[in-house]
N, C-alpha and C positions, 0 to 999 in steps of 0.2 A: 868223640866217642860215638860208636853207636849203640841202637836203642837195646842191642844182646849185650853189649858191654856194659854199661850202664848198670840193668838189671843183675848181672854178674855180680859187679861190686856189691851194690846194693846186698845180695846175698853173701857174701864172700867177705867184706869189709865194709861193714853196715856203719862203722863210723865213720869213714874217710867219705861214705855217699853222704852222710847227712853235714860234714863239714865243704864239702863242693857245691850242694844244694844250696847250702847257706851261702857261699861266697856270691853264687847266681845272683840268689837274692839281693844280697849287699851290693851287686855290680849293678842290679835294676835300678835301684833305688836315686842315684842321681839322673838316672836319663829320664826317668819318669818327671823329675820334680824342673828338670830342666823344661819340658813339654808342655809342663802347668805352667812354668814362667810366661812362656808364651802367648800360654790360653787366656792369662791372668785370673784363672782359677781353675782349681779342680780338674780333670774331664770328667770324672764321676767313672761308675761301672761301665765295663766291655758291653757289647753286645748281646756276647755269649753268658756273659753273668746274667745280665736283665733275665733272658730266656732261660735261665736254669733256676729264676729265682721261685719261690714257693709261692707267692699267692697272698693275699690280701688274705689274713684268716686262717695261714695255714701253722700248722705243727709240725715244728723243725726237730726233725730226728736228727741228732749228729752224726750220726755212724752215715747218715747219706749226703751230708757235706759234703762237696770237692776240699775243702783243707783236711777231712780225718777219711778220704778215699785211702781203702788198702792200712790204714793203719791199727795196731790192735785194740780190743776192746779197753786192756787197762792204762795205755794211752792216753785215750780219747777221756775214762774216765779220768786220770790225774787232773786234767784240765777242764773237764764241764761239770766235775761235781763240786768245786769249793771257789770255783771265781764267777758266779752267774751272779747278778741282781737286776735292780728293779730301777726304772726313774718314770720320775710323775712328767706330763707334756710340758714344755717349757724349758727343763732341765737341762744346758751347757753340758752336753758331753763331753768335749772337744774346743778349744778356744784358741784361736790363731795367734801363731806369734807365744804361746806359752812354754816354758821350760822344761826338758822334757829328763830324768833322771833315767840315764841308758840301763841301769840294772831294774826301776821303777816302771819301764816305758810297756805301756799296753798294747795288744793287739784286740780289736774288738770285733767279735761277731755277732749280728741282729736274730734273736728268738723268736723273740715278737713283737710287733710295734710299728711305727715306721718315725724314721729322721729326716732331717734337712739338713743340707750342707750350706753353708752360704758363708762368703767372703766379705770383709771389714771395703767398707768405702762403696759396697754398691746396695741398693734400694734393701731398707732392710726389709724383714721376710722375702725376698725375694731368691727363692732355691736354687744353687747350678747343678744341683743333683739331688734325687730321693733317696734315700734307703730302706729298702725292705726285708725283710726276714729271708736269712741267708745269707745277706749281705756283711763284707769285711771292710772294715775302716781304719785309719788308723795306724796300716803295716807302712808307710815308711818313717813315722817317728820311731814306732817299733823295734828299727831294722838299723836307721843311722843316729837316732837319738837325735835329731835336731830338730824344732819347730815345726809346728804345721800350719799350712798358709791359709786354712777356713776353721770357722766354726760348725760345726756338728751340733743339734739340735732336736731334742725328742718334740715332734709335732703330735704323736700321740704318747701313753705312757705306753714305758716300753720294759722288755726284757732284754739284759745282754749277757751277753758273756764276757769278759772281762780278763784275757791272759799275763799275767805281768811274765817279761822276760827272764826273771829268774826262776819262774816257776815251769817256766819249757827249759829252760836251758836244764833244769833237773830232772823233767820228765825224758828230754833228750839220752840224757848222761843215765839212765835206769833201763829205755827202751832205745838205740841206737838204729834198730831196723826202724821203728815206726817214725825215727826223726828222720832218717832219710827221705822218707816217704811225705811225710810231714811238708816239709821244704822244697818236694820236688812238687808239691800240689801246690804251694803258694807262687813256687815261681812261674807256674801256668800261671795263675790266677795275675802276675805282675804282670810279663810276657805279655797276655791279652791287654792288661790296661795299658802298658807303653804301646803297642800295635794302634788301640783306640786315639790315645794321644795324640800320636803320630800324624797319625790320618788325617786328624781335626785340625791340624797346623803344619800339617805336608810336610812333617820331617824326616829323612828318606831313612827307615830303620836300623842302616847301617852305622849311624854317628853316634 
């Protein structure tokens, strides 16, 4: 498809874009988790995430997320105004190896705070990636329902956002155009991190 076609749909047959988005999605999600096998953890955020992220301190407007780019306002609200809280530093966000209920399973983004990722068997506190406000974690138990290979970790208290999957899957089903859109920002946002993967373990992006 090209990038007029695409768009096209998108306007044209806003659910069929956001059900194609979503299969991308689901096609990312094993090559990703293949690349962390390698890595024996994590890669952690792209690049291009670090540098887009907000700042030590900073207040995350959602509307200027890369995940709610282009999508509309009552969207954006179904999702940031009944799933956000709070955890005190120390708090197990995330636990490897846990069970994950595909209709239960969360997507989480950082408001304010920051985390630590860190993997079962190597030095504990010891980080293979930060997260800071902006930051999304969590999208491929999200996406295929199975397992995640780190723990996730509030190092300071923190605020999140908290999406369960059946609560997009209804915002989807209410706004079609902005699921499209929805999905076509996450699978940049995967896109970049199988690219980052990739790279760190020279796997030629084609496989």
């Amino acid at each position: 498809f090209s990038a007029a076609s695409l768009y096209l749909m998108m306007d044209l047959h806003p659910a069929d874009a956001w059900r194609m988005y979503q299969g991308i999605c689901l096609q990312a999600a094993p090559r990703i988790r293949l690349a962390n096998h390698y890595l024996g953890a994590p890669a952690g955020p792209s690049m291009q995430e670090r540098d887009e992220g907000f700042g030590p301190g900073a207040t995350l407007n959602w509307k200027q997320h890369r995940i709610f780019r282009g999508v509309s306002a009552q969207f954006v609200g179904e999702l940031t105004e009944r799933y956000r809280g709070q955890c005190d530093a120390g708090y197990v966000v995330l636990k490897a190896g846990r069970e994950v209920d595909a209709e239960e399973a969360l997507l989480f983004l950082v408001e304010a705070g920051r985390l630590r990722v860190d993997v079962p068997g190597q030095a504990q506190g010891h980080a293979v990636a930060t997260l800071g406000v902006g930051s999304v974690f969590g999208e491929l138990s999200f996406l295929d329902g199975k397992p995640g290979s780190a723990n996730v970790v509030a190092e300071a208290p923190s605020q999140l956002l908290r999406i369960p999957r059946r609560a997009l899957d209804e915002a989807c089903r209410k706004f079609p155009h902005s699921a499209g859109l929805f999905y076509r920002n996450l699978a940049v946002v995967l896109a970049r991190r199988l690219d980052h993967a990739n790279t760190l373990v020279h796997i030629p992006p084609h496989l």
